[in-house]
Structure formats: C-alpha cells, structure tokens
Steps between C-alpha positions, in 0.01 A plus 500: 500500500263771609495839287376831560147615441609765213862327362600743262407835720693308749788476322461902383501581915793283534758597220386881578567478881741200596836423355379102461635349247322437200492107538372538844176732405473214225492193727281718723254610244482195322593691172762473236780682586479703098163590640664634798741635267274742316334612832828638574581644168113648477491314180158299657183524228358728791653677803430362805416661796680291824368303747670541836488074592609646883157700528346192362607292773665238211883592556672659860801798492678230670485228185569787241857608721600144523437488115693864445797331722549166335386452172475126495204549766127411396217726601244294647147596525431605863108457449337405189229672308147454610303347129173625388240297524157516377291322759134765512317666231337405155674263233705699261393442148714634219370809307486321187257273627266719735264544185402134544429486893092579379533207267649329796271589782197413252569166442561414825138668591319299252659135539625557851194661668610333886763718503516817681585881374793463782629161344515662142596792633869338626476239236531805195583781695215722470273703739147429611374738293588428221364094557190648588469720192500188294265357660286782509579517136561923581863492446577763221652239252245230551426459149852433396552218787532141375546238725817375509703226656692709778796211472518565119528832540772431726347736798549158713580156486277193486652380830372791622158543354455091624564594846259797483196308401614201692446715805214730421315153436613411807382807697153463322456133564520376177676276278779652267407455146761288325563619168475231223546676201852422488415149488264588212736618284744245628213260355419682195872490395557170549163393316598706196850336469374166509273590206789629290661215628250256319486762223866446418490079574202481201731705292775276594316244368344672158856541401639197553201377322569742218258733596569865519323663834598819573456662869466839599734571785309627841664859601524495874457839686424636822117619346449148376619286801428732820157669380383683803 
C-alpha cells in the first residue's frame, strides 16, 4: 500500500487535527501504531512539525470524514507521492572517497589515453578542469597524485570503466585493448602450485624412502600473486 511522502509528520497533522483513530493513521502511515502512540503523547525522540496530507494532494476532507464517521474505514491514498529521481548532473561520489578521484582520473589518463575529459568526467564524477589539470600536470596537488585503479578505489565499477573504453575506442577507430594481465597472474599462480606440487611428491617420496626433506611452505598474498 502507498504511504505518504513524510509518514511520521503525517501522522503529527493527523492526531493534532482529526479525531481518526489511532489504527487508522497507522494503516495509513504505514507505521506502528506505539509509534503513532508517542506522536500523540509528544513522547517522539523529536517533535514533529505536521504535514497537512490534504495540501499535499495524498489524502481528500472527504476520506478523513468517512474515517472520523466509521472507524473500521481505511484511508486510501487519493494520489501517491511523486519519487525523486536522479536522472541529470555529475555522479555522486562519497566524501570519504573524493580524495582518490586524482588517483582515479590519472590512471585512466595514462593507460586509457582514447578516452575523452567528458567520458571521465561522468565515469568519476569530476569537472573538466580538474581532468585537464592533470594532464597539464598544474593541478595544485600534482605531486601527491598516484595513479590508481578508479574500480579499486571504488569511484566506479569495472562494468563501467569496460564500457567507457569500449566506446572511446570505438569513437577513435581503434581496437579496445584487452587486458591480459589477469591471465598472467592466473598463469603465474597456477605455475607456482604445480612446482610446490612436485616439491611435496619428491618429499613424498624421501620419506617413504626414509629420507627426511623438509619444505618451506609458499605464503600466498595479494603482493605475491597480483603484482601490478
């Protein structure tokens, strides 16, 4: 069921100026009827200022007296609140992680070069400006910028970064670069665990021969497995 833009002030307008009963301002507002309970004895964490729902267009006089007159009667929404929706304007990036949008942009400028200042622009949500100050090499913290994967920073996701260069290749003409050095460390891996593999066989075989071999274990770690 549908439920008011702004429940609880709803609620507030309604136990202040109707004589609906508390279940109905529940089932309306979608809340629990204790919370509706504490609106009414001003025992809420905060005190709410109401929201008239008939200004709002959500609920009609007529609905609320039919309500007032039998108290088995359901409000129903009479039109249903128009949702937000972010469809314009630049990516929002968390503050936390704004620092790392110059990593970001870098890296993309030095393995990425087909792709425009308006593609990274949308892809990290940053201005012009600011692109071309890395490039330039003017920007004011330029000498603390270290190219950075923008997907491991988490200022987008690969998916998303793919279908950027897939399209500024496009654009320019060219081929998209595949990159293979996932497949390099896939190979790397699996070479070094068929040598411990071996390793541990001929040890196998000392000791069942009597002969003590002893074999350092291999630590595996992101630094030793995925070297950049």
């Amino acid at each position: 069921m549908a439920q008011p833009l702004m429940p609880h002030a709803t609620a507030s307008w309604l136990v202040d100026n109707t004589a609906l009963s508390f279940e109905q301002i529940t089932k309306f507002c979608g809340l629990h009827i204790l919370e509706v309970q504490a609106i009414a004895d001003d025992m809420a964490a905060t005190k709410l200022t109401g929201r008239d729902p008939v200004r709002a267009g959500e609920l009609t006089l007529e609905e609320i007296d039919k309500g007032q007159a039998d108290p088995n009667f359901e409000l129903k929404m009479f039109r249903e609140p128009e949702q937000a929706t972010r469809t314009k304007g630049p990516r929002y990036t968390p503050v936390s992680k704004r620092q790392d949008k110059p990593d970001g942009i870098a890296w993309i400028i030095r393995n990425h070069p087909e792709v425009s200042d308006g593609q990274i622009g949308k892809l990290i949500g940053t201005t012009r400006n600011t692109i071309q100050a890395i490039r330039d090499r003017t920007h004011w913290n330029i000498v603390d910028i270290v190219p950075k994967d923008p997907v491991t920073l988490g200022l987008c996701t690969q998916r998303e970064l793919d279908a950027v260069v897939k399209k500024a290749a496009k654009l320019k003409g060219i081929e998209a670069q595949a990159d293979g050095k996932l497949e390099g460390d896939r190979a790397a891996l699996i070479e070094e665990l068929r040598h411990e593999r071996d390793a541990a066989a001929r040890a196998a075989e000392a000791a069942a021969e009597g002969v003590e071999v002893t074999v350092a274990p291999v630590e595996h770690n992101a630094e030793t497995l995925f070297k950049r």
